[in-house]
FITOR-919143 format. One line per 10 residues: number of its first residue (from 1); their letters; for each residue x, y, z of N, C-alpha, C. Coordinates in steps of 0.05 Angstrom, whole numbers, plus 32768, in hexadecimal, padded with zeros to 4 digits. Atoms other than C-alpha are relative to their C-alpha. Example, Ala and Ser with C-alpha at 12.3 -4.5 7.8 and 13.67 -1.06 7.14 Angstrom:
<recs>
1 = AS = 8012:7FE8:8000:80F6:7FA6:809C:8012:8018:8000; 7FF0:7FE8:7FFF:8111:7FEB:808F:7FF1:8016:800E
</recs>
This chain:
<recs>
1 = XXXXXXXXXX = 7FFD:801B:7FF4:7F0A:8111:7E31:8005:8004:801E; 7FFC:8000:7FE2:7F01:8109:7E7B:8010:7FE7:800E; 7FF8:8022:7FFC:7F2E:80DA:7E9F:7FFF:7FFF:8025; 800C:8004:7FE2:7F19:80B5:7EE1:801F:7FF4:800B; 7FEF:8009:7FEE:7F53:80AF:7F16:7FF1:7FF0:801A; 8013:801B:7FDE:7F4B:807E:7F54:800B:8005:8018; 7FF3:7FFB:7FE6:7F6E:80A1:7F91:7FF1:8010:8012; 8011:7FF0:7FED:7F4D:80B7:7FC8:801D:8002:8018; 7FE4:7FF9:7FFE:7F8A:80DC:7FEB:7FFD:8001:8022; 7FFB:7FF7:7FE3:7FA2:80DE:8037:7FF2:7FE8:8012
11 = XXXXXXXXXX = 800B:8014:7FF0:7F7C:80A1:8054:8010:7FED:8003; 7FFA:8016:7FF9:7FAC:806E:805E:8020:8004:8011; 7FED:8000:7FEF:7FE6:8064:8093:8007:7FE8:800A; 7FF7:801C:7FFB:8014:802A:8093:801D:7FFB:8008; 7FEB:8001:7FFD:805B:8018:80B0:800A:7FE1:7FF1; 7FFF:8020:800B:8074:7FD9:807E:801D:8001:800A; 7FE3:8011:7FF0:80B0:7FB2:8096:8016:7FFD:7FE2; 7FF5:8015:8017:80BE:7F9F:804C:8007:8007:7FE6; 800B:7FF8:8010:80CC:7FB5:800C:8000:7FF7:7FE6; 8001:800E:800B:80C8:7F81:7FE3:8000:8006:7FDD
21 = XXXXXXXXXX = 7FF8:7FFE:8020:80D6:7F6E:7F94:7FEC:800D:7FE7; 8022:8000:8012:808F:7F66:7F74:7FFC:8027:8001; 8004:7FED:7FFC:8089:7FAC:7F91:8010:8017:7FF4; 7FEF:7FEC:800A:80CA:7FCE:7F7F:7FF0:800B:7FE7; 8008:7FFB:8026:80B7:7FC0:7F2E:7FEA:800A:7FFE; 8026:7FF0:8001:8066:7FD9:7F3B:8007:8016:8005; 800B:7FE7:8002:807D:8013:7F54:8014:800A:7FF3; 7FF4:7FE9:8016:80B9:8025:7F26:7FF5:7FFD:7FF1; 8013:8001:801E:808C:8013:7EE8:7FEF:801B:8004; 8017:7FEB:7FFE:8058:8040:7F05:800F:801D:7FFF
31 = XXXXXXXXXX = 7FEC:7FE9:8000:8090:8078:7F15:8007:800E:7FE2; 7FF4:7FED:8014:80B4:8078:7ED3:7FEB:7FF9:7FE7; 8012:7FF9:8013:8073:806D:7EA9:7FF8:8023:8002; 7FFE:7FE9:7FF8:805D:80B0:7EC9:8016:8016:8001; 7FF3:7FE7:800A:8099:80DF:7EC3:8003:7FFF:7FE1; 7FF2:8004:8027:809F:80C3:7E76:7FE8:8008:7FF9; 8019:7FEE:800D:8052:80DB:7E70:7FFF:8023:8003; 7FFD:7FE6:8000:8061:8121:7E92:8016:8001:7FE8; 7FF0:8000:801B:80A0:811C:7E5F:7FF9:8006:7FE7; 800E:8004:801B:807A:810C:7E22:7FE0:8009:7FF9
41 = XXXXXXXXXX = 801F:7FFA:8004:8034:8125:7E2C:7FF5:8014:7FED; 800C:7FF6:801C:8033:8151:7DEE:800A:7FEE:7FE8; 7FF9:800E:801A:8052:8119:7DC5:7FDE:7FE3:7FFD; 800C:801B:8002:8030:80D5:7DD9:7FE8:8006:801B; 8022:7FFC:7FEF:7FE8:80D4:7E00:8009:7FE0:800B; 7FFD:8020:7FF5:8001:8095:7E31:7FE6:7FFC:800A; 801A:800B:7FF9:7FBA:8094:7E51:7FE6:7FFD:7FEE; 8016:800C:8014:7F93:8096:7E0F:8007:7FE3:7FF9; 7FF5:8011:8008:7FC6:805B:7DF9:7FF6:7FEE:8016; 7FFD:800A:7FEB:7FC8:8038:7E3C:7FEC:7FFA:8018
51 = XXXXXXXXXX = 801B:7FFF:7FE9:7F8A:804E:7E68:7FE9:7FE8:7FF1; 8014:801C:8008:7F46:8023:7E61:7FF2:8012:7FFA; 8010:7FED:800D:7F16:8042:7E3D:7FE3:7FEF:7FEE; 8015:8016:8016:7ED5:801E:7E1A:7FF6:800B:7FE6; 7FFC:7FFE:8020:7EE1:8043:7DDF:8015:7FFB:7FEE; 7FEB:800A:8008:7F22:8033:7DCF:800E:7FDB:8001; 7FF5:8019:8001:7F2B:7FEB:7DEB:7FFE:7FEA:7FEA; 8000:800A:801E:7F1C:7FCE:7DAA:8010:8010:7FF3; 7FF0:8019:7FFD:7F4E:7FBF:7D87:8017:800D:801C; 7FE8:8000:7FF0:7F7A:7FDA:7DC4:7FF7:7FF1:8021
61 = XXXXXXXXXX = 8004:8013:7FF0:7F6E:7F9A:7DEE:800F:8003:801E; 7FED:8003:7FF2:7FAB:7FA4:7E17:7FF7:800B:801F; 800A:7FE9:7FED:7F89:7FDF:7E41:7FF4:7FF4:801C; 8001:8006:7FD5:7F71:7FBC:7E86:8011:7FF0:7FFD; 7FEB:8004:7FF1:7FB0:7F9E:7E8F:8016:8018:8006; 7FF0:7FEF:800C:7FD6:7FE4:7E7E:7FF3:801C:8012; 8012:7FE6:7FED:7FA7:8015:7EA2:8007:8000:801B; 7FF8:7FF8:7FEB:7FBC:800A:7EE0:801D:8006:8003; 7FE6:7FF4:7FFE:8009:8020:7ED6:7FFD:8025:7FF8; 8002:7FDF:8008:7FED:8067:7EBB:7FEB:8013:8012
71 = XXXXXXXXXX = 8017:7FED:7FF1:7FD8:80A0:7EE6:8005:801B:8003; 8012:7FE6:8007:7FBD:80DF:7EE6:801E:801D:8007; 7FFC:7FEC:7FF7:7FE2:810A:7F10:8017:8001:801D; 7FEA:8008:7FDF:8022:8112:7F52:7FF6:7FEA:800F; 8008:8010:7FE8:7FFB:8105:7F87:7FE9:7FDB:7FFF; 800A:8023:8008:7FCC:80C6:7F5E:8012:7FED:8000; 7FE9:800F:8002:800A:80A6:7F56:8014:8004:8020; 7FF6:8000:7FEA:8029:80BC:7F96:7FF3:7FEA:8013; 800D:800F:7FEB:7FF7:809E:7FC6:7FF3:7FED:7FFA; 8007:801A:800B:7FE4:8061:7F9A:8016:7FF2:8008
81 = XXXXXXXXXX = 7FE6:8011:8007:8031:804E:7F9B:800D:7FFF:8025; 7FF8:8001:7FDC:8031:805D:7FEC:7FF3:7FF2:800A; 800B:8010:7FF6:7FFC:8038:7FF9:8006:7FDB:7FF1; 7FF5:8019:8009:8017:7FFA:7FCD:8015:7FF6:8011; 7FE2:8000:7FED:8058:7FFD:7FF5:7FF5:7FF8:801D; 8008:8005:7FE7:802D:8003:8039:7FF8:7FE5:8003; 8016:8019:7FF4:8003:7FC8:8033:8007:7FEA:7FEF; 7FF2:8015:800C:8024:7F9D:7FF9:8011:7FF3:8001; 7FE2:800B:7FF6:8067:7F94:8016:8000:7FE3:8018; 8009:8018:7FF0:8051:7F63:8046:7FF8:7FE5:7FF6
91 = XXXXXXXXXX = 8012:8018:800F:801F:7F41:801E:800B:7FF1:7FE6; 7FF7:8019:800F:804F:7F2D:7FEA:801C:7FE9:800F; 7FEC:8014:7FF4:8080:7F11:801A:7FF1:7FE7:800E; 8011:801B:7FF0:8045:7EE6:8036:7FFA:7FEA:7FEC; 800E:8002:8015:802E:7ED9:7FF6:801D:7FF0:7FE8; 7FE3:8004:8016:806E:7ED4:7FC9:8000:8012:7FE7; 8006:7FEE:801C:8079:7F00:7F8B:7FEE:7FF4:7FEF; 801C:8002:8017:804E:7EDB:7F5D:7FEB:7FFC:800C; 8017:8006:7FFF:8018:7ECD:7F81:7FFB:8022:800A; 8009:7FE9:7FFA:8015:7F19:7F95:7FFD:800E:7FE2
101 = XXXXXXXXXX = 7FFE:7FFA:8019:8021:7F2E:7F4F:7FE5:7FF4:7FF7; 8018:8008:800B:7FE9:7F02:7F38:7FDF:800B:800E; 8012:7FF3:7FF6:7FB8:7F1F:7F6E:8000:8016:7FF2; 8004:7FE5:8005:7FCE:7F60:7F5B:7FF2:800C:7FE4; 8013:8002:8011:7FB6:7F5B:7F17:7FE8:7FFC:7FF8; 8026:800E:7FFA:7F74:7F33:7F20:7FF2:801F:800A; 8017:7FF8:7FF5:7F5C:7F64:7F4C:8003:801D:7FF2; 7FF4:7FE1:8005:7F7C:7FAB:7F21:7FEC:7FFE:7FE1; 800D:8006:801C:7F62:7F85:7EDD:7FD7:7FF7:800C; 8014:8011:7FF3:7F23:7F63:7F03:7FEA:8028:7FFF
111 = XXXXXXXXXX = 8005:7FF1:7FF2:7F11:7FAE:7F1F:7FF9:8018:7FDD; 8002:7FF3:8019:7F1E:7FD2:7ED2:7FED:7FF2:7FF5; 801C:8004:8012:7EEB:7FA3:7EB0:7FEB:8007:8010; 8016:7FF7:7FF0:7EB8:7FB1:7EE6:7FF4:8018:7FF8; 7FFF:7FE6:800D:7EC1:7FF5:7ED6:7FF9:800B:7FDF; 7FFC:7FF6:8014:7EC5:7FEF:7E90:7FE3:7FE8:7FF9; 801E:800B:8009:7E82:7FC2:7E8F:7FEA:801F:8009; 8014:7FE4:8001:7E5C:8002:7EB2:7FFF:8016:7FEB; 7FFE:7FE3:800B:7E76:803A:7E89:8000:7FF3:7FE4; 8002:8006:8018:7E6C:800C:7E45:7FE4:800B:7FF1
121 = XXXXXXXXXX = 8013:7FE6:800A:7E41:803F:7E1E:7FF9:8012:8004; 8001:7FE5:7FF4:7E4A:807F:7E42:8004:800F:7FF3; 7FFE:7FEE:8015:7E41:80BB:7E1C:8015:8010:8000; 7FE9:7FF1:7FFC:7E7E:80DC:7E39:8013:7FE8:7FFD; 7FE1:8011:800B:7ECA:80C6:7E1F:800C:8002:801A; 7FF0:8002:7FE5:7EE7:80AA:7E64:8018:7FEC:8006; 7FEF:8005:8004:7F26:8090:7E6D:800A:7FFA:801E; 7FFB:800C:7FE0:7F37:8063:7EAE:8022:8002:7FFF; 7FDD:800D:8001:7F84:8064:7EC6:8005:8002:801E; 7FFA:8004:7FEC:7F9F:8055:7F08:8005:7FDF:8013
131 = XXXXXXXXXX = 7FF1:801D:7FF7:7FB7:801A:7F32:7FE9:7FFE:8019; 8007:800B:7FDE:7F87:801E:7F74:7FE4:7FEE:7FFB; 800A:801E:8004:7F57:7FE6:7F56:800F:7FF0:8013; 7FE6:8016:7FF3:7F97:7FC0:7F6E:7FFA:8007:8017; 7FF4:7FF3:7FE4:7FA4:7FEA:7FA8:7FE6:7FF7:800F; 801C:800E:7FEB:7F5F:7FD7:7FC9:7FFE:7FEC:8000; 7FFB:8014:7FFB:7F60:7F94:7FB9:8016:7FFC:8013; 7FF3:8000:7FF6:7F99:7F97:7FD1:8003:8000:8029; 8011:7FF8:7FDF:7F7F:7FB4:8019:7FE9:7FEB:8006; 8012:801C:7FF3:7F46:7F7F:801A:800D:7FE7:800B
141 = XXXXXXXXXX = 7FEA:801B:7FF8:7F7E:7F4E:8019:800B:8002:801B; 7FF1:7FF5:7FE9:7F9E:7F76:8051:7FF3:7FFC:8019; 8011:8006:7FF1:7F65:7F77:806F:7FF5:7FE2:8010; 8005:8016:7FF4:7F4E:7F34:8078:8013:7FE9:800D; 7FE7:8008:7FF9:7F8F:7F1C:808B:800D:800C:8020; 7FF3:7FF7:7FE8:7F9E:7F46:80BD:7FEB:8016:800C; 8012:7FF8:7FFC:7F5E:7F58:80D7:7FFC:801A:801A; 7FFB:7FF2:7FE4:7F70:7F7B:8121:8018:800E:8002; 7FED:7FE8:8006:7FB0:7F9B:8110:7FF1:801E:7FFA; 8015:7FDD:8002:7FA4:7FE9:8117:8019:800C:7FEF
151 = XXXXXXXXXX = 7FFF:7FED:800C:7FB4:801B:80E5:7FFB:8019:800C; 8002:7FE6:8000:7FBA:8069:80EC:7FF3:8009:7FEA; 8008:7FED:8013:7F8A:8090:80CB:8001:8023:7FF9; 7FF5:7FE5:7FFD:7FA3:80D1:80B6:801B:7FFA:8010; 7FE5:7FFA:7FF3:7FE2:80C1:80D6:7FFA:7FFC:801E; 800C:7FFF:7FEE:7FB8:80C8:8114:7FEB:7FF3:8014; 8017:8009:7FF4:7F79:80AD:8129:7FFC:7FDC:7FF6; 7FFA:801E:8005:7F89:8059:8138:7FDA:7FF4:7FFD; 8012:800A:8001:7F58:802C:811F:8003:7FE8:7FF3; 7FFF:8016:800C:7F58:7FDD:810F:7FFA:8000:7FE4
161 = XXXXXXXXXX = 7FF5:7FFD:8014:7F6A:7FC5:80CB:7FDC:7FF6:7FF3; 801E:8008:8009:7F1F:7FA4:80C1:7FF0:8019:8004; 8017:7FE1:7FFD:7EF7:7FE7:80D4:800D:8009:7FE5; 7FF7:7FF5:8013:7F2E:8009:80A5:7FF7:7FFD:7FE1; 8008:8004:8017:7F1B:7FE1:806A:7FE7:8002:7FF8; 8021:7FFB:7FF7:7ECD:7FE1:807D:7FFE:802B:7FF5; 800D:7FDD:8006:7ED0:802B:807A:800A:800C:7FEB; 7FF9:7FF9:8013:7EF9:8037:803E:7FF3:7FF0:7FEA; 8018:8008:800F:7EC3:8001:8017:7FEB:8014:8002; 801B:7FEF:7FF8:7E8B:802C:8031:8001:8015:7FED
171 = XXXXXXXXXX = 7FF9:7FEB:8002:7EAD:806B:8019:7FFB:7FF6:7FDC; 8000:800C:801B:7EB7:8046:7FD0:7FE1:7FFD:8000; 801C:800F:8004:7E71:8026:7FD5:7FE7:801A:7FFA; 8011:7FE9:8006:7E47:8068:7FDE:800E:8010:7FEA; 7FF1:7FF0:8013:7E78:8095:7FB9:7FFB:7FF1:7FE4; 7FFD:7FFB:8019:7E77:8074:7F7B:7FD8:7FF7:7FEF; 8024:7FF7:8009:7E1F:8075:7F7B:8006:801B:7FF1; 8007:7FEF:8013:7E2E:80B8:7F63:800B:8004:7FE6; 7FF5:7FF5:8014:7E4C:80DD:7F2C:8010:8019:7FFD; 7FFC:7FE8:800B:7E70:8110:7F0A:801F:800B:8016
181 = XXXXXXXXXX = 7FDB:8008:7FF1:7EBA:80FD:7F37:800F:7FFA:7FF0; 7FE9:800C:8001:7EF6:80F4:7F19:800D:7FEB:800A; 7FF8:801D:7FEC:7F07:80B8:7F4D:7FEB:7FED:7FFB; 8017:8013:8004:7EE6:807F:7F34:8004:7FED:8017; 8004:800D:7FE1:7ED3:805F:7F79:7FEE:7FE3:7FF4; 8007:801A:800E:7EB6:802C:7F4D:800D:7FF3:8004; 7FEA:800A:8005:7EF4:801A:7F45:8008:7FF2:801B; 7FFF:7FFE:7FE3:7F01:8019:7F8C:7FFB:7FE5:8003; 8016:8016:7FF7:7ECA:7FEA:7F9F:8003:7FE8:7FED; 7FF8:8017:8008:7ED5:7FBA:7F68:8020:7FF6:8000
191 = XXXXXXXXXX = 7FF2:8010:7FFB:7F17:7FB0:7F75:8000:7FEC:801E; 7FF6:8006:7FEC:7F0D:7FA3:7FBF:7FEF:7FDD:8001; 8013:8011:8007:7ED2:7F74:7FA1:8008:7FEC:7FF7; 7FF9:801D:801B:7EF7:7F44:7F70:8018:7FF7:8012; 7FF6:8009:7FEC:7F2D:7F48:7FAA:7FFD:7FE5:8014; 800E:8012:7FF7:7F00:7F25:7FD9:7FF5:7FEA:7FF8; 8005:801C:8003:7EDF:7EF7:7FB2:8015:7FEF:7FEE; 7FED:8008:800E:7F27:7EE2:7F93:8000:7FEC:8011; 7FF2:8009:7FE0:7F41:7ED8:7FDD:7FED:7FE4:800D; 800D:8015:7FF6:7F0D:7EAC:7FEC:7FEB:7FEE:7FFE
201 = XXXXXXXXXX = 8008:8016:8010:7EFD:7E82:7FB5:801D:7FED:8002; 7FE8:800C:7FFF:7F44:7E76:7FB5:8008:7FEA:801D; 7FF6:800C:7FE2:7F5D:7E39:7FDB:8010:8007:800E; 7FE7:7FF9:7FF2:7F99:7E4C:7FEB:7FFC:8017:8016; 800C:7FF0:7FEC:7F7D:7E82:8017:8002:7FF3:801D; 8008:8014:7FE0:7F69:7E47:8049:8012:7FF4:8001; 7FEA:8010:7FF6:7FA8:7E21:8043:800E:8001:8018; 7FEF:7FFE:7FE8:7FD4:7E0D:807D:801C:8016:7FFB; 7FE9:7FE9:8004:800E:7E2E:805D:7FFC:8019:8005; 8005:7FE8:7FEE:7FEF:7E6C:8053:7FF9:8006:801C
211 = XXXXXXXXXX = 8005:8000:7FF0:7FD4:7E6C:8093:801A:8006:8017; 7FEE:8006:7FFA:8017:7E59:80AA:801A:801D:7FFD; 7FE8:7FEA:8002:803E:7E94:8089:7FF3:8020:800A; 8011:7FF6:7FF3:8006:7EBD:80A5:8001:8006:801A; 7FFE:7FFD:7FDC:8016:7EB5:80EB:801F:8007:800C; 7FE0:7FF5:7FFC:8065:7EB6:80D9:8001:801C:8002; 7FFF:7FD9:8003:8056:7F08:80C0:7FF5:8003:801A; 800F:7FFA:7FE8:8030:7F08:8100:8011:8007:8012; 7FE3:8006:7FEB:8069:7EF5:812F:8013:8012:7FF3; 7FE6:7FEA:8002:809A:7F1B:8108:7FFA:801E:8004
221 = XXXXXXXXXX = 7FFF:7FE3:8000:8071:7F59:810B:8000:8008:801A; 8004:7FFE:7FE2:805F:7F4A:8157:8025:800C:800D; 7FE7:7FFB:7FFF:80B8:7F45:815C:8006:8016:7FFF; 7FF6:7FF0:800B:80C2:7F85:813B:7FF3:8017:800B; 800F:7FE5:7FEC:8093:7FAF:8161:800F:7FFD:8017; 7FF5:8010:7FEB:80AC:7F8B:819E:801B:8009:8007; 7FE5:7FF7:8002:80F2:7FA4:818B:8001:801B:7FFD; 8004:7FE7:8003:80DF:7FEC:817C:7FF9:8007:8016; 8004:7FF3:7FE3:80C6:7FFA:81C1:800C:7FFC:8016; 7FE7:8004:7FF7:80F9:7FDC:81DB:801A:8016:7FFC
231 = XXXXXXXXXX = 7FEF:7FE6:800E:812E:8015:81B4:7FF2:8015:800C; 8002:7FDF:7FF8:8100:8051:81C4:8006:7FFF:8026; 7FF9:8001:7FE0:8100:8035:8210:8024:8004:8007; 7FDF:7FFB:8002:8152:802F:8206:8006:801B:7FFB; 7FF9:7FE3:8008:8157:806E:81EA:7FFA:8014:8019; 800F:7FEA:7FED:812A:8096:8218:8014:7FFC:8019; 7FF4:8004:7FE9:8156:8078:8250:801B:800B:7FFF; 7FE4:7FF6:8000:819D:8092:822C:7FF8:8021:8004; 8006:7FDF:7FFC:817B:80D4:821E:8005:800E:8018; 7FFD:7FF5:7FEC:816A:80D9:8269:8020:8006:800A
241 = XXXXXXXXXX = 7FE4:7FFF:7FFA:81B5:80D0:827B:800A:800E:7FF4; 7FF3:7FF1:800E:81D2:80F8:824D:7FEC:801F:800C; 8008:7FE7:7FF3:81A9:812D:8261:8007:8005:801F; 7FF6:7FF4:7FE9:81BF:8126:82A8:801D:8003:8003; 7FDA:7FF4:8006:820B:8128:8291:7FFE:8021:7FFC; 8003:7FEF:7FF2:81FD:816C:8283:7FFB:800C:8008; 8000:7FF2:7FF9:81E2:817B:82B6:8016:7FFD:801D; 7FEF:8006:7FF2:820D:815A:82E7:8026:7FF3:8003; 7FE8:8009:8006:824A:8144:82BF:7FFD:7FE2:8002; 7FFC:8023:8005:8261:80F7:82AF:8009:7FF0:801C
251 = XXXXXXXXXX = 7FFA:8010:7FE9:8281:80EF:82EF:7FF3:7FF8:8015; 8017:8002:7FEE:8244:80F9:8318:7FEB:7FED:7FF6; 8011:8012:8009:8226:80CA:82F3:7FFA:7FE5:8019; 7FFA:8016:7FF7:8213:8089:831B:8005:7FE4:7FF1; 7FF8:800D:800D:822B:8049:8301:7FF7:7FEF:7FF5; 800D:8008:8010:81F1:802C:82E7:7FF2:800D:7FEA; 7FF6:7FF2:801A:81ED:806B:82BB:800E:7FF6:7FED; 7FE5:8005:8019:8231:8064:82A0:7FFE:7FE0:7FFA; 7FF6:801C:8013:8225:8014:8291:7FE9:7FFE:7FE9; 8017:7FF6:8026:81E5:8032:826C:800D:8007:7FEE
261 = XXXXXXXXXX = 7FF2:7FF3:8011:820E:8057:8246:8012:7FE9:7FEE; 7FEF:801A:8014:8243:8023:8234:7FF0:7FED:7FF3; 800A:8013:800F:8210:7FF1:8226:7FF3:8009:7FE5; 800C:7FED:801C:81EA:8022:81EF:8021:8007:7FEC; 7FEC:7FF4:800A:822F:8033:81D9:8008:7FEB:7FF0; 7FF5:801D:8009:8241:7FEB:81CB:7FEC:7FF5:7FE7; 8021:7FFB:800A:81F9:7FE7:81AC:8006:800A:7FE1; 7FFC:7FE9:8015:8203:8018:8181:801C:7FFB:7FE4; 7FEF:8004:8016:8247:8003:8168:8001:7FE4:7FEE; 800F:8014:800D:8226:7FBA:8152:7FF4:800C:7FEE
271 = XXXXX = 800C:7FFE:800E:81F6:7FD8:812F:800C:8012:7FE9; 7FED:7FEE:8015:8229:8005:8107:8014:7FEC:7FF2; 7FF2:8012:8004:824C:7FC9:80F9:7FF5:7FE9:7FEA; 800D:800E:8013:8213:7FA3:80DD:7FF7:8006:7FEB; 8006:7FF8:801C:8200:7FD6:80AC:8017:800C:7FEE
</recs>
């Protein structure tokens, strides 16, 4: 039995502000499903039970809602559950827990029948499990939402959040023409697919509200950058001073040094205060 994972590893780089509820429970489910399968994996087969399979889903119906909590392997589950955190934390505070919860399904279940209409009569025993159905929908959502926000790729190389998604469809889109992968990029592509046309069949998409709480994440993320370059500028400025203490000692300081100093000092003991 061959079983198809859905991670394509190292491509995504996100700083979230948030780390919201909907999210906690997705990714401890996914966590302690996974150490209880390394646990138990000569007792109970959780991804024959659990995975999607179109030989088994009769009578085990349950299987595309259940397949995406089971996966393969560390790093499938590592960087499924990093990139949930990157790009979902936001989107359910915009969104609200259920209505992110309800996307997240559509497009994780939406993305497993897709899958499980192609591979219905395949002569090989294949066995779908993994969550990044979701996780790409997920990114389409991201995507069209916050179209000009830039991402790091690789950690490294900046690039707007619309190219990002553009080139990680592409990558799905050709990749899963072939065969004979473990990463069903099928998978991929139809989640980012049932994503899209969820998003915008759905009214609520075009509502004022959304729209509305849309521009609030906007402004708060504009704030929060805004305030971070603000600190490294603060910082860089105590650093310098402290480095000329010693080289010149405190007294030689001049006195708009030393009210740098006190004011970071004062700074500092607020923020020790507040947490």
């Amino acid at each position: 039995m061959r079983y198809q994972l859905q991670s394509q590893h190292g491509q995504f780089s996100w700083k979230p502000r948030y780390f919201t509820d909907a999210i906690k429970v997705l990714i401890g489910i996914n966590l302690l499903l996974f150490v209880f399968r390394l646990i138990a994996q000569d007792q109970v087969d959780l991804a024959g039970i659990f995975g999607l399979s179109p030989s088994t889903i009769w009578p085990m119906i349950w299987q595309p809602f259940t397949y995406i909590f089971i996966h393969g392997g560390f790093w499938h589950v590592a960087i499924n559950m990093l990139v949930l955190w990157m790009f979902g934390s936001e989107m359910e505070m915009i969104w609200g827990k259920k209505e992110f919860l309800k996307y997240y399904f559509i497009t994780g279940v939406g993305s497993g029948l897709v899958w499980l209409l192609f591979n219905t009569g395949a002569q090989h025993s294949v066995v779908l499990i993994g969550a990044s159905g979701a996780v790409y929908g997920i990114l389409m959502a991201y995507g069209l939402m916050f179209p000009n926000r830039t991402v790091y790729l690789y950690f490294v190389v900046p690039i707007k959040v619309k190219w990002f998604v553009l080139f990680i469809g592409a990558i799905a889109f050709f990749s899963s023409m072939g065969t004979g992968s473990d990463i069903s990029h099928l998978t991929h592509l139809s989640g980012m697919i049932v994503g899209y046309i969820y998003l915008k069949s759905n009214r609520r998409w075009h509502s004022l509200s959304f729209m509305f709480r849309k521009s609030v994440g906007d402004i708060g993320y504009w704030i929060d950058e805004k305030k971070q370059v603000r600190r490294r500028k603060a910082q860089q400025e105590v650093d310098r001073v402290l480095d000329r203490i010693n080289e010149v000692g405190y007294d030689n300081l001049s006195e708009d040094e030393k009210n740098l100093l006190y004011r970071a000092s004062k700074e500092r003991s607020k923020d020790r205060q507040k947490d």
